[in-house]
Steps between C-alpha positions, in 0.01 A plus 500: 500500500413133604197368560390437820324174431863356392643474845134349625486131504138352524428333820411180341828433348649616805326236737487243201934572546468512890324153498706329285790621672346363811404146317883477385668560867253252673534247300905538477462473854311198450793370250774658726402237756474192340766214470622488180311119459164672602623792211533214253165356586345844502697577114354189383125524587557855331635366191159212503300822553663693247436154225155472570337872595450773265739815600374726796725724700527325823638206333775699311531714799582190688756329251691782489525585854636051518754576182609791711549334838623206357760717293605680770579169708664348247763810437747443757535159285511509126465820344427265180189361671445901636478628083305206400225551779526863443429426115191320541367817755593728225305245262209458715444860522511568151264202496249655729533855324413327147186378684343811612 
C-alpha cells in the first residue's frame, strides 16, 4: 500500500516551481520581443555579469533563457550554430548544478 505522503508535494516547492515558471515566461516574453541587435547587447552585458558576479539564480536563470531565444532564432539558419548554442546551455546548466 503506498504512502499517502508520496503523491503530496510540499507547497513550498510547489510555489518555488510556480514562480520560476512565471520568471522564465516573462522574461522570454521580454527576449521574444527584442531585435536580435538589442538580444546581442542584452547576451553581452550577461556574459560581463556572469565574469565579474559570483553565481546566483537570476543570473543563470537569465543566460539560459538568452542561449535559448537566441538558439531558437538562429535554427531556421545553421543547425551548426543551433548544436553549438545548444552545447553551451547544456554546459551552463551543468555549470550552475556543480554550484549549488
Amino acid at each position: 500500500m503506498k504512502n499517502i505522503n508520496e503523491n503530496v508535494i510540499p507547497m513550498d516547492a510547489w510555489k518555488q516551481a510556480l514562480h520560476l515558471k512565471r520568471e522564465e515566461k516573462s522574461l522570454l516574453d521580454y527576449l521574444n520581443v527584442l531585435s536580435f541587435h538589442d538580444l546581442m547587447n542584452e547576451s553581452k552585458e550577461i556574459v560581463m555579469e556572469l565574469e565579474a558576479e559570483s553565481y546566483n539564480d537570476d543570473l543563470a536563470l537569465r543566460a539560459r533563457m538568452i542561449i535559448e531565444e537566441i538558439s531558437g532564432r538562429l535554427s531556421h539558419y545553421s543547425g551548426e550554430v543551433t548544436l553549438m548554442l545548444n552545447g553551451m546551455l547544456k554546459n551552463l546548466e551543468e555549470k550552475i548544478q556543480g554550484i549549488r
